[in-house]
Structure formats: structure tokens, C-alpha cells
C-alpha positions in Angstrom: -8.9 4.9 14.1 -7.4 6.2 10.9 -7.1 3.3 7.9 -4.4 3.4 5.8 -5.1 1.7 2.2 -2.3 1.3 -0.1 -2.6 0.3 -3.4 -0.7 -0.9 -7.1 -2.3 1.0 -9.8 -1.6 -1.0 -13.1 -3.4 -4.3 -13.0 -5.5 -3.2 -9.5 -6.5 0.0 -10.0 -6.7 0.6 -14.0 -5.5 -1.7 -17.0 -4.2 -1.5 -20.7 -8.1 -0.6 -21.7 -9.4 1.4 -19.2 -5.8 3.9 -18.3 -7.8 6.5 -16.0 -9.2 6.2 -12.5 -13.0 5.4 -13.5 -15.1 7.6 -11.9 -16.6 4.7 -9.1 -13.0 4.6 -8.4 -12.6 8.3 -7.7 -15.8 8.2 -5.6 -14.6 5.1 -3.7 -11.5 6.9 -2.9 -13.7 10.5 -1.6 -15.2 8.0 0.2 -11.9 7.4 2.3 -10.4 10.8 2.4 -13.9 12.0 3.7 -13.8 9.9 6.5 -10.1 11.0 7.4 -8.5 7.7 5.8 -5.6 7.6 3.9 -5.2 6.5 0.0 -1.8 5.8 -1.4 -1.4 5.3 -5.0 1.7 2.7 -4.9 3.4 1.6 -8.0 6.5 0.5 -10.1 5.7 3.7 -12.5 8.1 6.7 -11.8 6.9 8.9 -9.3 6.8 11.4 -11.8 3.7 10.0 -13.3 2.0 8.8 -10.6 1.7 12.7 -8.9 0.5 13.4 -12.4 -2.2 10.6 -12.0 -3.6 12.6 -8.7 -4.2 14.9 -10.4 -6.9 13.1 -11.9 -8.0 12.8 -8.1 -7.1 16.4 -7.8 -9.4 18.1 -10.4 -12.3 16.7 -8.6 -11.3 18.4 -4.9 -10.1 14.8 -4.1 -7.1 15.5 -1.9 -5.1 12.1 -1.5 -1.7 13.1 0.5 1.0 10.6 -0.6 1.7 8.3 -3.7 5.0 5.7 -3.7 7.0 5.8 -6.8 9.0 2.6 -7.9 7.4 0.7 -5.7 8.4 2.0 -3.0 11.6 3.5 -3.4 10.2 7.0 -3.0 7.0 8.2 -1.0 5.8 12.3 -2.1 4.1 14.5 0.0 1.4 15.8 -2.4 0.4 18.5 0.4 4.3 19.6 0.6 4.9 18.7 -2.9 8.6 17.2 -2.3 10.3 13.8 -2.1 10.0 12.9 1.6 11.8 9.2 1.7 14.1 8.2 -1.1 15.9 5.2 -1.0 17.6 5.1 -4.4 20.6 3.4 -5.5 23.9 4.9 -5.8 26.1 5.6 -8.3 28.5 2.8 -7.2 25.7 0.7 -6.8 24.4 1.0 -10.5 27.9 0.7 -11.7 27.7 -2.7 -9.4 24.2 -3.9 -10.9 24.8 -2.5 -14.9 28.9 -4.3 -14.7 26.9 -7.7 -13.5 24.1 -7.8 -16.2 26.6 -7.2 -18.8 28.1 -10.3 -17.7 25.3 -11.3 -18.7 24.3 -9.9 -21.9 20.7 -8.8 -20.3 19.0 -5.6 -21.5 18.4 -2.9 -18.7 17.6 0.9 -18.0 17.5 3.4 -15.2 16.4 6.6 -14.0 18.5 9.8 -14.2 17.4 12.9 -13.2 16.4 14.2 -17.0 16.8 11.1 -18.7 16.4 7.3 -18.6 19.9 5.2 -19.6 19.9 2.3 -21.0 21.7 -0.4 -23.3 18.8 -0.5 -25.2 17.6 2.9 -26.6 15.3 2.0 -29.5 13.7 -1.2 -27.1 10.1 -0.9 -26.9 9.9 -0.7 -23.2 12.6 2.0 -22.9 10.4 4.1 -25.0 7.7 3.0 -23.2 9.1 4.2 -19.6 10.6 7.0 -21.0 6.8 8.1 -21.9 5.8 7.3 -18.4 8.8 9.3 -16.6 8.5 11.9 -19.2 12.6 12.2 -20.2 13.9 10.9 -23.1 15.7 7.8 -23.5 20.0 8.0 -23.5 22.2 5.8 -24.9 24.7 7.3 -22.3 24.6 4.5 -19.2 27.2 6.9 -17.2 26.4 5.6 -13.5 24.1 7.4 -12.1 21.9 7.7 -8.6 18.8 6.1 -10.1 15.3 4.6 -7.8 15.5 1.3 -9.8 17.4 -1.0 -12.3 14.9 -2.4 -14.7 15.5 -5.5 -16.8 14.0 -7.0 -20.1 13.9 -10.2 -20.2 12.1 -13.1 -22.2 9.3 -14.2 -19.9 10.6 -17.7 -20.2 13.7 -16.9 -18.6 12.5 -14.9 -16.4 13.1 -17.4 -13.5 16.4 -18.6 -14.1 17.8 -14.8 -15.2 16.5 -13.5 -11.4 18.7 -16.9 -9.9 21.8 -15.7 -11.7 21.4 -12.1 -10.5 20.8 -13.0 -7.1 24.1 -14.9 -7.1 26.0 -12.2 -8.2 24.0 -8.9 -6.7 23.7 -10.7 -3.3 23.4 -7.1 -1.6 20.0 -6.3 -3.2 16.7 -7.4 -3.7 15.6 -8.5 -7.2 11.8 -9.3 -8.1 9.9 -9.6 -11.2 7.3 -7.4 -11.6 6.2 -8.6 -15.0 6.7 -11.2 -17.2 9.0 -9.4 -18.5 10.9 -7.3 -15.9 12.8 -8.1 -13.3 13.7 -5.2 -11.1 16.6 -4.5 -8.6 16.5 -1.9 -5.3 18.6 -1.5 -1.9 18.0 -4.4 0.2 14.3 -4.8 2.2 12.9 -1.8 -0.2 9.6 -2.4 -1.2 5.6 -1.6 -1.1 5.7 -2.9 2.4 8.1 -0.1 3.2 5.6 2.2 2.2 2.8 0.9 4.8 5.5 1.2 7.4 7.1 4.5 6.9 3.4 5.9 6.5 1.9 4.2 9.6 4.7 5.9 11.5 4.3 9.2 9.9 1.0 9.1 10.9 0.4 7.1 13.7 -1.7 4.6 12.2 -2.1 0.8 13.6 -1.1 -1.7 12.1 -4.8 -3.5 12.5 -6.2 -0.6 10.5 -3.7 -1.3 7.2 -5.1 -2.7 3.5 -2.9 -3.7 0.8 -4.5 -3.9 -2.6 -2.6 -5.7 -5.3 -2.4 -7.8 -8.8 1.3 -8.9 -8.7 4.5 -10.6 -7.4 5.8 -6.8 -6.9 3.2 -7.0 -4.5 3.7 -9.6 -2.6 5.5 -7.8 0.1 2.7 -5.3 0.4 -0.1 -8.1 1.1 2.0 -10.3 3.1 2.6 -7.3 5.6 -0.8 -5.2 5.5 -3.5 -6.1 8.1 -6.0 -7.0 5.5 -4.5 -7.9 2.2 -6.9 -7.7 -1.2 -6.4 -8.8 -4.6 -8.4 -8.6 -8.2 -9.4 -11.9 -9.4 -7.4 -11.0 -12.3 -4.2 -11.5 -10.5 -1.3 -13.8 -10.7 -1.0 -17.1 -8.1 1.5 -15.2 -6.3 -0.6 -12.6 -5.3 -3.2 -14.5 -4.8 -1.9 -16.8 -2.6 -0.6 -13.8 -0.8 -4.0 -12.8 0.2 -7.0 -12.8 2.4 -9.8 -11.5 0.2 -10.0 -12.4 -3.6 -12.1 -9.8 -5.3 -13.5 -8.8 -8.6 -11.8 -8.1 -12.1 -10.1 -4.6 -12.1 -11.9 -3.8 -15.2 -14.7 -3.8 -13.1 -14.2 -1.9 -10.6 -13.4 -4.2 -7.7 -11.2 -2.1 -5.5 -14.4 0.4 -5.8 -16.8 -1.8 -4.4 -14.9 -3.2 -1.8 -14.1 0.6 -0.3 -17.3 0.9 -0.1 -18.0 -2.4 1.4 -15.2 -1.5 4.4 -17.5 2.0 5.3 -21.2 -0.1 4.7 
């Protein structure tokens, strides 16, 4: 039976001092698409960037098929090369989410097609995801249809910001995904999404799913996967989300655990 494994990238798969897919990784992940498995790069980064980190699988004949942008929002074909589920918010909906965090006062961007908008143009992070989406950062927040809302925040408020949000943005769901961010989709949108709109696509049991994660982003991913793994370097959510705690990422867990699954 086919496996399906689908994975976060920052924090699982590579990390602030090793940015690339190490080459045990890439070998791991040959490993799977040799045997007919499936390996889905699935992350908060834009979609954008993560087709142009399979590329890095790419130049080495390794032919993953999908990756999940903002985690989860959007799946891409790599084979078609086109958007095949996108679950974006609307432009009322952003008017909806931007009108109640500047109630607020909280700091936020979002994704337009050629640009990301945002109350905060010179913020570190905005120039940070505007490297990783590869459009320049607006000071223009017309409302626009956008994958994500993203919010700065201290991480000590982090908690209390999310309980306010919910109050007011009861229509959506809104996780942190870093200390620091706190994120808002459409309603039951998330990396658990992905697993289930795949396994459909592609007739894959449920018993033969693996969710690979570091974070509370992925939470829904490990609770829902058959078999759900997580790096010893990651947060008690995860963890406590999971039924295998492996290595550090910076040392290649997820590696060595592919290989373990075709010993």
C-alpha cells in the first residue's frame, strides 16, 4: 500500500543553521519516492518558496509530487505545476480579520498576489516574509484575497492576544505558530487538511499516513496522521501530540527514521 508522509520543514526538516535539505535528507526522501510513497513538504512558508525548495529535491532527479503552502491553505501539483486546492480568505474576510486587530492595536500582514500588506512595513518579520514569498512589502492593506493573516506579537502575550481574537473572529481558526505569530485561516484549515485531501486524491489509507512535526501549527497534522513523529527539539505541544519522539533536526532525525520505516 502506498504511504503518505507529510511533513513541516522549519524546525523538522531544516533550521536557522542548516537552511537546505542535507543530503541524508534528500536520500531519505529518494528512498520514499523509489518505492512509490509520497513526500509532502508542508509548511507555514508561502507556497511560493516551498516549490522553490523542491527544487533542491529536483536537481537531484528527486521527483516529490505535492508541497502545502501556509500550512495547508494551498496544496501544488509539482507534476502539473498549478494550485490544485486553495482555501484562502476573502476579501471581506480580511477586511473582517485586519478591522478586528486594529481594535486591537496588533501588528499583522498578508499575502497579495505581488505583494505582502501590512501595518508594519519596516517590521523585521515583514521583511523577513516578504524574502520568503519573494514580493515586496506594501504599506497599502487594501483588502485583499490572501492564504493567511499573520500576526506579531510579544511572545508573552501570545496566549492572551489568541483569547481576544478568538472572541471576536469566532468564524476562524487562529493558532500560534511561533512564539511570535499567531495566524488566522477559514475555519477547520490546516496540515491535517492536507493528509486528507491527498489520501483522497490518491487513494491512500489512512493506516499508511506519517505526520512529521516540531510545533503547535502541527498539532493538527500529528493528532490526525496514522503514525505521528516529532524532533526531540520540539515544543510540549507537539510533543505531547505524538507517538514517536525522535532525534534533533540538526541531526538528521526525520532521515533516519525514513529509513528505519523501509529497514
Amino acid at each position: 500500500m502506498k504511504k503518505l508522509f507529510v511533513s513541516d520543514v522549519d524546525g523538522t526538516l531544516v533550521t536557522a543553521d542548516k537552511p537546505h535539505l542535507s543530503r541524508e535528507l534528500k536520500s531519505a526522501i529518494e528512498l520514499t519516492v523509489n518505492n512509490g510513497d509520497l513526500f509532502v513538504l508542508c509548511s507555514g512558508r508561502p507556497t511560493s518558496n516551498l516549490i522553490e525548495l523542491s527544487k533542491e529535491l529536483y536537481e537531484d532527479d528527486i521527483k516529490v509530487e505535492y508541497v502545502a503552502g501556509f500550512n495547508g491553505v494551498e496544496i501544488f501539483d509539482l507534476i502539473k505545476g498549478e494550485v490544485i486546492v486553495d482555501n484562502s480568505l476573502s476579501c471581506s474576510d480580511i477586511e473582517q480579520i485586519t478591522s478586528a486587530c486594529d481594535s486591537l492595536n496588533l501588528d499583522y500582514l498578508y499575502f497579495d498576489t505581488d505583494c505582502i500588506r501590512t501595518n508594519m512595513p519596516d517590521n523585521y518579520w515583514a521583511i523577513r516574509e516578504s524574502g520568503f514569498y519573494g514580493h515586496p512589502v506594501s504599506a497599502d492593506t487594501t483588502a485583499c484575497k490572501s492564504p493567511k493573516v499573520l500576526l506579531v506579537v510579544e511572545e508573552a502575550d501570545n496566549y492572551q492576544i489568541q483569547s481576544q481574537l478568538k472572541e471576536l473572529l469566532p468564524d476562524f481558526d487562529i493558532f500560534e505558530s511561533a512564539p511570535h505569530f499567531i495566524e488566522i485561516v477559514k475555519k477547520d484549515i490546516n496540515k491535517a487538511s492536507v493528509v486528507k485531501q491527498i489520501m483522497e486524491l490518491e487513494n491512500i489509507n489512512h493506516n499508511h499516513t506519517y505526520g512529521f512535526g516540531d510545533s503547535g501549527n502541527d498539532v493538527e497534522l500529528l493528532e490526525y496522521a496514522n503514525t505521528a513523529v516529532v524532533v526531540a527539539n520540539g515544543n510540549p505541544k507537539a510533543k505531547a501530540s505524538a507517538d514517536i519522539v525522535i532525534g534533533d533536526a540538526s541531526d538528521n532525525a526525520i532521515a533516519d527514521y525514513l529509513f528505519s520505516v523501509y529497514e
